[in-house]
KOLGU-4560 file (N, C-alpha, C; in nm, 3 decimals, padded with zeros to 5 digits):
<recs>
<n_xx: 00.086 n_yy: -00.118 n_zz: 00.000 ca_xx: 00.000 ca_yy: 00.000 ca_zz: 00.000 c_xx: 00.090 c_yy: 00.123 c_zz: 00.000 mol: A seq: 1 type: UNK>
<n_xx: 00.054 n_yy: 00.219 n_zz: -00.101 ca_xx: 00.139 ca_yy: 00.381 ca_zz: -00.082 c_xx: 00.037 c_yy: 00.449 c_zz: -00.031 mol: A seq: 2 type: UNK>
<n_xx: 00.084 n_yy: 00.564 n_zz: 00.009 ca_xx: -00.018 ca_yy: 00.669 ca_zz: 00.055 c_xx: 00.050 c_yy: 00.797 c_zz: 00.089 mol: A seq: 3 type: UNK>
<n_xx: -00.018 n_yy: 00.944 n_zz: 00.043 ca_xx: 00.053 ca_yy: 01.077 ca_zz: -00.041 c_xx: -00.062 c_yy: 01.148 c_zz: 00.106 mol: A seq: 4 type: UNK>
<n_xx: -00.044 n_yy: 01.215 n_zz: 00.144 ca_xx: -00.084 ca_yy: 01.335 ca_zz: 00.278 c_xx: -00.008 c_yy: 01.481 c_zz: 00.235 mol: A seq: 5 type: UNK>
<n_xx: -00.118 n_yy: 01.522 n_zz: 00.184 ca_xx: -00.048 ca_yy: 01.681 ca_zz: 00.177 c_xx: -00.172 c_yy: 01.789 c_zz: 00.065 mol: A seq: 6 type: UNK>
<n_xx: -00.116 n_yy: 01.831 n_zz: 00.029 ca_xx: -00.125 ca_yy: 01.954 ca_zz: -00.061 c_xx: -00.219 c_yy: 01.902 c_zz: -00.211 mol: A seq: 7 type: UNK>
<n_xx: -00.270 n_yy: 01.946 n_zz: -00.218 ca_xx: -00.301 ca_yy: 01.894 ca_zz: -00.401 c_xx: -00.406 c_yy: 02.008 c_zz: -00.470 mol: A seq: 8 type: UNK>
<n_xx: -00.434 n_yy: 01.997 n_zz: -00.608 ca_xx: -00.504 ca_yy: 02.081 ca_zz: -00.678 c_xx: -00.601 c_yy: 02.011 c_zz: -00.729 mol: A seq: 9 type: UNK>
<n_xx: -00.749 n_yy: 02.023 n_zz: -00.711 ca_xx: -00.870 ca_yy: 01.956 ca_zz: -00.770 c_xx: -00.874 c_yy: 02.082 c_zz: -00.943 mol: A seq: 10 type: UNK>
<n_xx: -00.887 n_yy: 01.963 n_zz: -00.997 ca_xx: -00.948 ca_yy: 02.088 ca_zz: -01.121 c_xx: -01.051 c_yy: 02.018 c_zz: -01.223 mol: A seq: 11 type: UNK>
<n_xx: -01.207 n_yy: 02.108 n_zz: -01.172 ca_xx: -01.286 ca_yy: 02.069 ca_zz: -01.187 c_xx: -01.329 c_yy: 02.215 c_zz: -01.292 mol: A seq: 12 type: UNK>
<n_xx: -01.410 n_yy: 02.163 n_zz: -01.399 ca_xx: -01.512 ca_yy: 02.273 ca_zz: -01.485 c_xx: -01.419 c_yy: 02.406 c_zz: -01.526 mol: A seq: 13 type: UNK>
<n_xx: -01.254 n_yy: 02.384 n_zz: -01.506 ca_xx: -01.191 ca_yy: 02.456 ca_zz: -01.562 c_xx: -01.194 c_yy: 02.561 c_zz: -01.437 mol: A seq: 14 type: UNK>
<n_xx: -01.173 n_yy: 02.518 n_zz: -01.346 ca_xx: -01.131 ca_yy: 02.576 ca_zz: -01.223 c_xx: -01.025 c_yy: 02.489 c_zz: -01.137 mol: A seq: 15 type: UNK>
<n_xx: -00.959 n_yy: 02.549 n_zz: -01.081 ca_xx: -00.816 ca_yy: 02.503 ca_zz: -00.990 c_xx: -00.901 c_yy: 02.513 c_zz: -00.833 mol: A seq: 16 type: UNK>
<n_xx: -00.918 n_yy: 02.422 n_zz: -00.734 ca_xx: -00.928 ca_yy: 02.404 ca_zz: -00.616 c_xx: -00.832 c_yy: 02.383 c_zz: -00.528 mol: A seq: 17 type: UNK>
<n_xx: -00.781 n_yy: 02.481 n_zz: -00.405 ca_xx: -00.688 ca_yy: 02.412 ca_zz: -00.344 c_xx: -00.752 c_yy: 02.293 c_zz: -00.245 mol: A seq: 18 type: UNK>
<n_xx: -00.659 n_yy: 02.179 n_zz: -00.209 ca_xx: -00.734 ca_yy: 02.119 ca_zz: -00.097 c_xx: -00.607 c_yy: 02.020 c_zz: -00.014 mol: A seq: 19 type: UNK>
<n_xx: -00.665 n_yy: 01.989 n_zz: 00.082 ca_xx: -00.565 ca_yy: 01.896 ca_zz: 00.171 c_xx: -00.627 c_yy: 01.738 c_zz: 00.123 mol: A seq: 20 type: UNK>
<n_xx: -00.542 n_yy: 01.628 n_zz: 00.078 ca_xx: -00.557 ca_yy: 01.545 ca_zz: 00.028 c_xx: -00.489 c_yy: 01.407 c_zz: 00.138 mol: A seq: 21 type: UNK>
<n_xx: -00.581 n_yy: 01.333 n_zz: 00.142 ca_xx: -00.516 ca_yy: 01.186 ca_zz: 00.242 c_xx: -00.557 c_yy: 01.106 c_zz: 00.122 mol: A seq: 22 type: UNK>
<n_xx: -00.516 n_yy: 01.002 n_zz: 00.084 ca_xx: -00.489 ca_yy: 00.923 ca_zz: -00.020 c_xx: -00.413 c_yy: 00.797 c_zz: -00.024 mol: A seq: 23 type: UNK>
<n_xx: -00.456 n_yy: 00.684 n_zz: -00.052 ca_xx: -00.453 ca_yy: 00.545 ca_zz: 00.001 c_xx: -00.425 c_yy: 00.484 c_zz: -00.117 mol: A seq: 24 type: UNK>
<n_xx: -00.302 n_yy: 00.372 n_zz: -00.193 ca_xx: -00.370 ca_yy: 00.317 ca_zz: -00.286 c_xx: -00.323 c_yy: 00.157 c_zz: -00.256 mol: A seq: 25 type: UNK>
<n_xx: -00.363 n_yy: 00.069 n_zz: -00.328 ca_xx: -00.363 ca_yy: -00.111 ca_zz: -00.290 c_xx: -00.336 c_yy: -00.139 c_zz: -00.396 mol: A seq: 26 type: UNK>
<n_xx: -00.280 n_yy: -00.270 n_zz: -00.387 ca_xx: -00.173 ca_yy: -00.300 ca_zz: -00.450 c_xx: -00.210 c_yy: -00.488 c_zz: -00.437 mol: A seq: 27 type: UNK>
<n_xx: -00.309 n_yy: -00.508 n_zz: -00.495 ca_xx: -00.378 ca_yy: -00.649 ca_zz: -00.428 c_xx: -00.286 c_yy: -00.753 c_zz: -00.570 mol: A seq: 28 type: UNK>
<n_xx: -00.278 n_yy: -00.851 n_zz: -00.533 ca_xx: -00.220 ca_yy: -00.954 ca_zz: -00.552 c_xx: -00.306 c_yy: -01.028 c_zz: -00.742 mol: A seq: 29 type: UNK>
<n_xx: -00.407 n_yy: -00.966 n_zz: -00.699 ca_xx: -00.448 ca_yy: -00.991 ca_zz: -00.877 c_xx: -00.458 c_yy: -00.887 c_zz: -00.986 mol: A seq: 30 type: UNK>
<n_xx: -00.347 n_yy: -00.779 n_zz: -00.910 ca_xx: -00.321 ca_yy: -00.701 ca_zz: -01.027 c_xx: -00.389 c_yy: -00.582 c_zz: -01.052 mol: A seq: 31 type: UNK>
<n_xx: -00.557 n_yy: -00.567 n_zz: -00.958 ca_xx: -00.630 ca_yy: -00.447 ca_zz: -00.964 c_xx: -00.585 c_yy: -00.353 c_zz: -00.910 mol: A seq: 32 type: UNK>
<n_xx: -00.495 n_yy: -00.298 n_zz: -00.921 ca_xx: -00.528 ca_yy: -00.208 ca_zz: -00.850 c_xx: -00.606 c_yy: -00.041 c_zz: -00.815 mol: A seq: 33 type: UNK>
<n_xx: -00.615 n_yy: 00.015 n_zz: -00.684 ca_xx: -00.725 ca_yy: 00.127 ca_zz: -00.695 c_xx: -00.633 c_yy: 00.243 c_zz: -00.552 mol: A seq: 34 type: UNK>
<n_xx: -00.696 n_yy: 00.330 n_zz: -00.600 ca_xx: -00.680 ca_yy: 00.438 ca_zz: -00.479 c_xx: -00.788 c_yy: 00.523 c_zz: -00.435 mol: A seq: 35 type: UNK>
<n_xx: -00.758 n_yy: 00.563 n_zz: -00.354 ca_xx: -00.883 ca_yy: 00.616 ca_zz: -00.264 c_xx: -00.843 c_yy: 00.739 c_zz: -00.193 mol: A seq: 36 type: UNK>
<n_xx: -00.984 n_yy: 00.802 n_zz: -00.067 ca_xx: -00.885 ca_yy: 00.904 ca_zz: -00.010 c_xx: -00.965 c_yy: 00.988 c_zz: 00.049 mol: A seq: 37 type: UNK>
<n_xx: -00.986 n_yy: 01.086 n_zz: 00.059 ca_xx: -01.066 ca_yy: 01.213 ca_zz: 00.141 c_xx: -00.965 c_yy: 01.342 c_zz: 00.088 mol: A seq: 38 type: UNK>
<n_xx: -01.063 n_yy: 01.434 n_zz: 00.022 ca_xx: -01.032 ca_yy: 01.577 ca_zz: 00.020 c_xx: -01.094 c_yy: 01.693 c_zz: 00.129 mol: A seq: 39 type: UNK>
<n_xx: -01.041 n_yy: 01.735 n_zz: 00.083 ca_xx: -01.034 ca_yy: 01.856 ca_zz: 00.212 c_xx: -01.037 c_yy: 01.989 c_zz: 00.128 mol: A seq: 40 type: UNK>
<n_xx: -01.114 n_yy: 02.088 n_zz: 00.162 ca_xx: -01.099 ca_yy: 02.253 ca_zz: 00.120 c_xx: -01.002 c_yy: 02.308 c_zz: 00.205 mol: A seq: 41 type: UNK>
<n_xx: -00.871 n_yy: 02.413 n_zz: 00.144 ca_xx: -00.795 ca_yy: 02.405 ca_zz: 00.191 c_xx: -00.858 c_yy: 02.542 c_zz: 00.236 mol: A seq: 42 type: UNK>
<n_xx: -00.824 n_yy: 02.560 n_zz: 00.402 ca_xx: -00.914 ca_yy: 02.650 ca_zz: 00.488 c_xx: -00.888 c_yy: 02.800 c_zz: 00.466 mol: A seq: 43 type: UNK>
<n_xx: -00.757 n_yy: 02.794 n_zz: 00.374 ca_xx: -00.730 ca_yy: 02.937 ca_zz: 00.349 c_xx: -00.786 c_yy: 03.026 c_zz: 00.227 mol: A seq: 44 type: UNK>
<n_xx: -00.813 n_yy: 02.891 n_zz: 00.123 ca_xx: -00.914 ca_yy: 02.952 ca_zz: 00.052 c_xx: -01.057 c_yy: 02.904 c_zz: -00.017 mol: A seq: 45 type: UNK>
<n_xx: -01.092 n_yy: 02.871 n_zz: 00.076 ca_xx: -01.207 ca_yy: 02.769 ca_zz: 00.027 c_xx: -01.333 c_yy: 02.907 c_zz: 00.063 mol: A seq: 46 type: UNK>
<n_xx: -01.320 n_yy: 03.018 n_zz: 00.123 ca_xx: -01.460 ca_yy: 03.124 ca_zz: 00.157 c_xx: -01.409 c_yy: 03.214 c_zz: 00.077 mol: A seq: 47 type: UNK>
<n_xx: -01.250 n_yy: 03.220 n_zz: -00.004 ca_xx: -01.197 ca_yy: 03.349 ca_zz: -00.101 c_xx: -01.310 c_yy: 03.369 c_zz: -00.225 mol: A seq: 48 type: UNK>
<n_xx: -01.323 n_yy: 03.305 n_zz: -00.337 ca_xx: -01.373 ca_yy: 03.294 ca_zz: -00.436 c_xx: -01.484 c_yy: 03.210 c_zz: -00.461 mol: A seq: 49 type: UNK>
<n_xx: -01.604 n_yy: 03.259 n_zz: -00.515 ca_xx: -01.751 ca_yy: 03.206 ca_zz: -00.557 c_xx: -01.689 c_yy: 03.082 c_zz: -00.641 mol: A seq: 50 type: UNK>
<n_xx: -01.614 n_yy: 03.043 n_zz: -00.767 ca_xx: -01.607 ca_yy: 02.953 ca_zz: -00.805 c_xx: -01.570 c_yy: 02.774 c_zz: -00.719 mol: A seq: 51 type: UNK>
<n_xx: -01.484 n_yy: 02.824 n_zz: -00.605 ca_xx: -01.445 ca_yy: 02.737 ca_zz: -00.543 c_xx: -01.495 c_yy: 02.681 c_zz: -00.495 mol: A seq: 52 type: UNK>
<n_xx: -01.625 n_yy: 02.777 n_zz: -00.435 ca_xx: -01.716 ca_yy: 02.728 ca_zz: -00.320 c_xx: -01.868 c_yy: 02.644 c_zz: -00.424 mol: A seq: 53 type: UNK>
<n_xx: -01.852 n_yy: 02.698 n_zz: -00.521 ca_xx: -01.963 ca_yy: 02.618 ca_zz: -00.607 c_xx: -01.952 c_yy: 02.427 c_zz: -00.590 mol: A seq: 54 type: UNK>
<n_xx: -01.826 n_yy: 02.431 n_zz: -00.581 ca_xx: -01.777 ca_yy: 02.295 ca_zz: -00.619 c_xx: -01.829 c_yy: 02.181 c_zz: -00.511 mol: A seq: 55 type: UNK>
<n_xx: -01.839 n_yy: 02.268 n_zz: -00.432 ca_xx: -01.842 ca_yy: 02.185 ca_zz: -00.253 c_xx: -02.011 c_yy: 02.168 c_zz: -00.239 mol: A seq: 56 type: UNK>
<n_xx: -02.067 n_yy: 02.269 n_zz: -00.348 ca_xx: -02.216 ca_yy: 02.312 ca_zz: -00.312 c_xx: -02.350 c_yy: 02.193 c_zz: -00.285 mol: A seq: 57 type: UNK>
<n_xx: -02.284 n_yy: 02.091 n_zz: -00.400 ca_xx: -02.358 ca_yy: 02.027 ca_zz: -00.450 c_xx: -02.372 c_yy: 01.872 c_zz: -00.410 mol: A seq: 58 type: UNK>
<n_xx: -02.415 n_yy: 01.759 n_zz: -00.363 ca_xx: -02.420 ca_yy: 01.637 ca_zz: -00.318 c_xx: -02.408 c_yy: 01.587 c_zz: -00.429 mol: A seq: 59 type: UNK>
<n_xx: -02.334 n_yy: 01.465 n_zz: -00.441 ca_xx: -02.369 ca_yy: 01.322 ca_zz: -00.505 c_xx: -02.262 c_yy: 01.290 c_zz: -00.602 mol: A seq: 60 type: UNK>
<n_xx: -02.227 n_yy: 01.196 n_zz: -00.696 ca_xx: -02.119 ca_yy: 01.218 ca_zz: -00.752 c_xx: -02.110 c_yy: 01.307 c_zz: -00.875 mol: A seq: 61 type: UNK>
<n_xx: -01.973 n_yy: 01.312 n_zz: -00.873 ca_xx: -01.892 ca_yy: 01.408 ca_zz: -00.990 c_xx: -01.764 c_yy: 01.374 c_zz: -01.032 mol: A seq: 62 type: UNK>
<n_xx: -01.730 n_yy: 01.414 n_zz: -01.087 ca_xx: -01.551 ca_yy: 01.364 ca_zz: -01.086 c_xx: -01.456 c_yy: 01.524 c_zz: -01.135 mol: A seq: 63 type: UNK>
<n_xx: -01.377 n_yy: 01.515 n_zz: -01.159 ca_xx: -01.237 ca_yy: 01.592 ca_zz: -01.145 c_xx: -01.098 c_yy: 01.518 c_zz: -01.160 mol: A seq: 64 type: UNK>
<n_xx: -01.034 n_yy: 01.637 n_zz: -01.180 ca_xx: -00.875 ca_yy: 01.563 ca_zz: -01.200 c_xx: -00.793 c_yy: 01.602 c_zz: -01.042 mol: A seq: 65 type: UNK>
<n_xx: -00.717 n_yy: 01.567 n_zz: -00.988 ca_xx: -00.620 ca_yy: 01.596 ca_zz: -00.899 c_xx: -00.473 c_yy: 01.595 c_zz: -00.966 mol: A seq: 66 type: UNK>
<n_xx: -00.378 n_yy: 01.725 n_zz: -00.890 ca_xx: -00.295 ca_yy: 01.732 ca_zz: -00.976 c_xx: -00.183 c_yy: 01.725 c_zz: -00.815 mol: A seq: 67 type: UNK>
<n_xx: -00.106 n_yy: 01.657 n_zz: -00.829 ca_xx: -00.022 ca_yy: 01.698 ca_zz: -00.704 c_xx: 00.112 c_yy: 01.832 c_zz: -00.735 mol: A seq: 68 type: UNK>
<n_xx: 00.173 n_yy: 01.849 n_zz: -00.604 ca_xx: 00.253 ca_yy: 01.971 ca_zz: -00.624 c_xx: 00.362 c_yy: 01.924 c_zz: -00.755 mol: A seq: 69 type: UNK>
<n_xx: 00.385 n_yy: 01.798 n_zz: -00.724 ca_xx: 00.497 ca_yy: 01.793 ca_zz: -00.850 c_xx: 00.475 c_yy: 01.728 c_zz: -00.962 mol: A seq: 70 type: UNK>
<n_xx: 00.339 n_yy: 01.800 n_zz: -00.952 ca_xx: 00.284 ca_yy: 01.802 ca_zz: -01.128 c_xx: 00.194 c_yy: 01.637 c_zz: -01.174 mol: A seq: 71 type: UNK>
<n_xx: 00.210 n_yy: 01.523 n_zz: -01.115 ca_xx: 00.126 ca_yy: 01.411 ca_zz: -01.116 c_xx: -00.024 c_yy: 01.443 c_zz: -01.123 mol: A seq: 72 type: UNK>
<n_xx: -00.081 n_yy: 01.359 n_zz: -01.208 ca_xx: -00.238 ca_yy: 01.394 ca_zz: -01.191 c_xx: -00.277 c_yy: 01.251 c_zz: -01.191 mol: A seq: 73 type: UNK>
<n_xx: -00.447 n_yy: 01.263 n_zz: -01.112 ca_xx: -00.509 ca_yy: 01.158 ca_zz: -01.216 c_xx: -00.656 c_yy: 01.162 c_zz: -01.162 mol: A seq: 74 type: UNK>
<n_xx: -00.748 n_yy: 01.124 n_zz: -01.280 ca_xx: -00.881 ca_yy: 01.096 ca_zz: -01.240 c_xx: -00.972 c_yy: 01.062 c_zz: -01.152 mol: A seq: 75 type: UNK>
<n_xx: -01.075 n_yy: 01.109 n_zz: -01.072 ca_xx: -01.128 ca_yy: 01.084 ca_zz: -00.975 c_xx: -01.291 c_yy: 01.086 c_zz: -00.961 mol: A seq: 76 type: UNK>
<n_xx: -01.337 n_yy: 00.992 n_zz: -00.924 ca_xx: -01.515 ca_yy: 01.024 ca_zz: -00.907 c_xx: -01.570 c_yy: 01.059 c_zz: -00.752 mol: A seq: 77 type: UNK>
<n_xx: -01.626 n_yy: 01.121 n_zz: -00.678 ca_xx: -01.658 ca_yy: 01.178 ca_zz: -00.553 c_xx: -01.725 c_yy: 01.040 c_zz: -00.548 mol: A seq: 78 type: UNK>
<n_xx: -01.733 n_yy: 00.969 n_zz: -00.432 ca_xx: -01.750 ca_yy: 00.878 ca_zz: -00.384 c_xx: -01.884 c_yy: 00.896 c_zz: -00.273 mol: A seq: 79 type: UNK>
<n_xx: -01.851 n_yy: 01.033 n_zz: -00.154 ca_xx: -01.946 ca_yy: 01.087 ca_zz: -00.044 c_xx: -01.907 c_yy: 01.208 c_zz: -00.011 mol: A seq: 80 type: UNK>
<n_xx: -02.007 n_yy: 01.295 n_zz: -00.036 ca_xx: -01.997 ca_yy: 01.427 ca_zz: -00.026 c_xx: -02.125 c_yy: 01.460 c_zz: 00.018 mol: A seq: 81 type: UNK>
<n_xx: -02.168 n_yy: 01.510 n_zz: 00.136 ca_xx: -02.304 ca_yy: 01.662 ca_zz: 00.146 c_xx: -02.270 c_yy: 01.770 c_zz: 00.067 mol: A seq: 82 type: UNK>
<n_xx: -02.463 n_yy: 01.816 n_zz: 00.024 ca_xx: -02.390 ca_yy: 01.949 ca_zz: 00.032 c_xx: -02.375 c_yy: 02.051 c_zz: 00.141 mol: A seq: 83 type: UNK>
<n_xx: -02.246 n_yy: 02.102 n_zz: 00.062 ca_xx: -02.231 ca_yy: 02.237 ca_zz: 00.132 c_xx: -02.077 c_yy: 02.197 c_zz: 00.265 mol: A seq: 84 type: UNK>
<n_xx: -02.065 n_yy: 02.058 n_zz: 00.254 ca_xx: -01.982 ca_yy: 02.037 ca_zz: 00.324 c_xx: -01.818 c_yy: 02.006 c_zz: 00.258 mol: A seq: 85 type: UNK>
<n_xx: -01.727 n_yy: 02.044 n_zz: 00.300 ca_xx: -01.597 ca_yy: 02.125 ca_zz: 00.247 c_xx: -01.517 c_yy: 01.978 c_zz: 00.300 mol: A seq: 86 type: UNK>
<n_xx: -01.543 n_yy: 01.863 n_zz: 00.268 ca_xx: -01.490 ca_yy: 01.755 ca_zz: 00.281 c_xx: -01.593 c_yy: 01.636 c_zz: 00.200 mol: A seq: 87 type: UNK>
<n_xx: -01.461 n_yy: 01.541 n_zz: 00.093 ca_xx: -01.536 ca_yy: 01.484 ca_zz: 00.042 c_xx: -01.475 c_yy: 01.321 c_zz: 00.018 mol: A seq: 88 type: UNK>
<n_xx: -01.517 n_yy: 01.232 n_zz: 00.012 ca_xx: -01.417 ca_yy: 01.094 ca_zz: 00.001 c_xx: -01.434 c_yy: 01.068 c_zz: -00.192 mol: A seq: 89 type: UNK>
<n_xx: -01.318 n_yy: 01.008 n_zz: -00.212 ca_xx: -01.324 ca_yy: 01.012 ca_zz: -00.341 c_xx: -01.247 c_yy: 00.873 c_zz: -00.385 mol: A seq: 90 type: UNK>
<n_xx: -01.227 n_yy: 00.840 n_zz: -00.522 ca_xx: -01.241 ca_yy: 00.650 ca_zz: -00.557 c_xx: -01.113 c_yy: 00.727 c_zz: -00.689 mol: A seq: 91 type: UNK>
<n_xx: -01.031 n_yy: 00.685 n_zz: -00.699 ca_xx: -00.939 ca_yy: 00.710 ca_zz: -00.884 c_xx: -00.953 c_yy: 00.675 c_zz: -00.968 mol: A seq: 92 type: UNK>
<n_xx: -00.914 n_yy: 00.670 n_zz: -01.033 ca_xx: -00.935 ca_yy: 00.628 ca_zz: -01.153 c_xx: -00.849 c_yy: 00.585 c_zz: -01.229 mol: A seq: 93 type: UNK>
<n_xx: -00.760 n_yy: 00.440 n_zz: -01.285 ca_xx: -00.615 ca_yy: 00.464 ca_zz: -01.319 c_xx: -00.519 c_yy: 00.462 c_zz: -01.242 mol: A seq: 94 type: UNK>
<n_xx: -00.395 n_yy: 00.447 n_zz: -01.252 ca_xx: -00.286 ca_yy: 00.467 ca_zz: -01.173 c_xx: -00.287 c_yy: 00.571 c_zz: -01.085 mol: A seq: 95 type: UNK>
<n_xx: -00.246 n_yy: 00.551 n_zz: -00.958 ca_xx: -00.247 ca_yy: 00.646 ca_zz: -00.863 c_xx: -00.143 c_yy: 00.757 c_zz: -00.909 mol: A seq: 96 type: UNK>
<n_xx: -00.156 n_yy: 00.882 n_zz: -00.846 ca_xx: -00.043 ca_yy: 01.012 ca_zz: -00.900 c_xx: 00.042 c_yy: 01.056 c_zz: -00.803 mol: A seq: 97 type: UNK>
<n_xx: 00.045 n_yy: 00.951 n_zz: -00.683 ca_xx: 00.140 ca_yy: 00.969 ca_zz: -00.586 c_xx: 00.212 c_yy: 00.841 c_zz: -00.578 mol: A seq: 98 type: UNK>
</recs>
């Protein structure tokens, strides 16, 4: 199992999100493998800008890209999210980017 704790960029609808990212991935023995994880609005600017806060607004799934600081990305579908709540668990898509 790897797993990346830190910093990352959601970019959703042609918007950049900052957020705090925990991120899990497995490494199972028949070859599937998947990653997982919980995002976070990063608290410094998640009340700055109307676009940011749109993102968080809404329940149910969606997906987005995550980009880490040193440039890795990869696909993601929201897994459990409320709305309106500034924390969300999320499933990858593809090779993990950490």
């Amino acid at each position: 199992m790897s797993s990346y704790h830190g910093t990352a960029t959601v970019i959703a609808s042609g918007v950049a999100i900052s957020v705090e990212a925990d991120l899990h991935a497995d490494h199972p023995a028949d070859g599937l493998a998947s990653w997982r994880g919980t995002l976070r609005a990063d608290p410094k600017t998640s009340g700055r800008a109307a676009p940011d806060t749109d993102f968080w607004q809404v329940a149910g799934n969606r997906w987005g890209k995550l980009r880490l600081p040193e440039g890795r990305e990869g696909d993601f579908v929201t897994t459990c999210h409320a709305a309106g709540a500034l924390q969300m668990e999320i499933k990858g898509n593809g090779s993990e980017p950490f």
